[in-house]
C-alpha positions as CSV (number, residue, x, y, z in Angstrom):
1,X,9.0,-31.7,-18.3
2,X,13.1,-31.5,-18.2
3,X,14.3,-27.9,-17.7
4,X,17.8,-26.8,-19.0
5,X,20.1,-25.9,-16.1
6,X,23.5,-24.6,-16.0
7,X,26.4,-27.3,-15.7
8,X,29.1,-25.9,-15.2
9,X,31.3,-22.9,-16.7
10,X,34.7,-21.7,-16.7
11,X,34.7,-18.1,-16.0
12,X,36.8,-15.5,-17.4
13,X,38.8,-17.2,-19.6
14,X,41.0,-15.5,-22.4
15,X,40.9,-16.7,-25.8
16,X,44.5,-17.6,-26.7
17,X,44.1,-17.9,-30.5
18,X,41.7,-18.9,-33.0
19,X,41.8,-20.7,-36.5
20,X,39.6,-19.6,-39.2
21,X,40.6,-22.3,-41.5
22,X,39.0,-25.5,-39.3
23,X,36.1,-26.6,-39.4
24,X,34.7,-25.4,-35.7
25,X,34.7,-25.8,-32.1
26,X,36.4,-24.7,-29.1
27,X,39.6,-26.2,-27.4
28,X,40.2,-26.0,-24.1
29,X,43.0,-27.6,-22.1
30,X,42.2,-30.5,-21.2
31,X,43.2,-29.7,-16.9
32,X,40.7,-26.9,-17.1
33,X,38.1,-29.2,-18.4
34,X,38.9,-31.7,-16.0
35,X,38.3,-28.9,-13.0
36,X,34.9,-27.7,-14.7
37,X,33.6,-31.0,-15.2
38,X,33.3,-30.6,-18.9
39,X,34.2,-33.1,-21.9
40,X,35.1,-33.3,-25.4
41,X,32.3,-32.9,-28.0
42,X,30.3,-31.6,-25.6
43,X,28.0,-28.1,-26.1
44,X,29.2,-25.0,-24.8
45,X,27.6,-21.6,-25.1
46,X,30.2,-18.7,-25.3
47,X,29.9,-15.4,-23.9
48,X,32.5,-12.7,-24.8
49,X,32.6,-9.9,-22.7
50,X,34.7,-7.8,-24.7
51,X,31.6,-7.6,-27.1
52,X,28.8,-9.0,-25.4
53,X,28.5,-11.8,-28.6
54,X,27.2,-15.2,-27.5
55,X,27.9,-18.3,-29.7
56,X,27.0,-22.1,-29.4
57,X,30.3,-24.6,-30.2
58,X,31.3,-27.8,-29.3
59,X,34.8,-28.8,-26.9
60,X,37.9,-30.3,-28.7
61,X,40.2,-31.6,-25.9
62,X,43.5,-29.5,-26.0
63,X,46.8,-30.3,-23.9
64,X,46.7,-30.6,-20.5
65,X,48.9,-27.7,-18.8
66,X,48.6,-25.3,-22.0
67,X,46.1,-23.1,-20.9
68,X,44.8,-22.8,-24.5
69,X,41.3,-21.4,-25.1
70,X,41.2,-21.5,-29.1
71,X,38.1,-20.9,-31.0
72,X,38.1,-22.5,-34.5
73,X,36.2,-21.7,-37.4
74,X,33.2,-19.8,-37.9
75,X,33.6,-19.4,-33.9
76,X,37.3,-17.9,-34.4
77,X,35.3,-14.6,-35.6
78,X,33.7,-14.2,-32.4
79,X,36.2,-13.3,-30.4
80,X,39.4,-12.3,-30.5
81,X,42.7,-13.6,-29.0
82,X,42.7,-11.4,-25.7
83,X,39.3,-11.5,-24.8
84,X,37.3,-12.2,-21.5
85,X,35.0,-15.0,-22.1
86,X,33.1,-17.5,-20.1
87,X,32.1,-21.0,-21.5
88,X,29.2,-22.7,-20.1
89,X,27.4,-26.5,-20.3
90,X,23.9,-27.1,-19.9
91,X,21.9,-30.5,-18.3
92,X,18.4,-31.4,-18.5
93,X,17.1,-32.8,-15.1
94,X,13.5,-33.2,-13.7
95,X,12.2,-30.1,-11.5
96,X,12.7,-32.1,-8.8
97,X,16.6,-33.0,-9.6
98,X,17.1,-29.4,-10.6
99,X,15.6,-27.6,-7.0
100,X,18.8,-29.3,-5.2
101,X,21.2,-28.9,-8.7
102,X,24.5,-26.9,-7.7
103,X,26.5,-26.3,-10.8
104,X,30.3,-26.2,-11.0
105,X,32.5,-22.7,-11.4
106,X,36.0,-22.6,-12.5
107,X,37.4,-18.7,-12.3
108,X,40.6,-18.4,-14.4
109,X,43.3,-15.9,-13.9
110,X,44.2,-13.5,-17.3
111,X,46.9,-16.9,-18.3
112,X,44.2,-19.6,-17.7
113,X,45.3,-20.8,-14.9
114,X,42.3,-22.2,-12.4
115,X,42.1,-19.9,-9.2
116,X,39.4,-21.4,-7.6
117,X,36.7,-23.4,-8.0
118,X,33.4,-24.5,-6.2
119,X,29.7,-25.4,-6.5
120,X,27.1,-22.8,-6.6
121,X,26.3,-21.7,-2.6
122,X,29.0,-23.9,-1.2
123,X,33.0,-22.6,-0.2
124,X,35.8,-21.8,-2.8
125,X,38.4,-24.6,-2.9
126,X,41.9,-22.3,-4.1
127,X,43.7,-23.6,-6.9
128,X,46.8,-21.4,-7.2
């Protein structure tokens, strides 16, 4: 049995913009997902906070240093530019793998840049 665990997430991120007319996704700047150990084409489940909606996507790499969170397509009516979300991978690992898992947390400040950053139960390392 393989139980889903929490990756990683960047925390409190602000959407920056969003584009109805493509054909879905999410793009994050390519630092940021770098620092959360995420990559392109990879899941993500969505949580705005404005709203409390949650949505599944996949990354698009953005530029690196943009601080762009953009959510594209059907994902674009989810949230709004301005709003609080955090984005969050998933793993599947063995029980045994997943008593000793720590996942990774990026926290964002309201421009998207990385504050700090650390493993679940272990010490912040400061970004800014």
């Amino acid at each position: 049995m393989k139980l889903h665990m929490l990756k990683s997430k960047i925390h409190n991120a602000i959407v920056t913009s969003g584009d109805l007319e493509y054909e879905g996704s999410i793009t994050i700047d390519k630092e940021l997902l770098d620092m959360a150990n995420m990559i392109a084409n990879e899941k993500v489940l969505v949580v705005n906070n404005n709203n409390g909606e949650r949505f599944e996507t996949y990354i698009i790499e953005g530029t690196h240093g943009l601080r762009e969170i953009q959510l594209n397509g059907a994902a674009a009516r989810c949230a709004l530019p301005g709003d609080e979300i955090i984005i969050m991978t998933f793993a599947e690992m063995e029980p045994e793998e997943a008593k000793n898992w720590k996942p990774m947390v990026l926290i964002v400040d309201r421009m998207n840049n990385p504050k700090r950053r650390h493993r679940v139960g272990e010490e912040n390392e400061y970004l800014g």
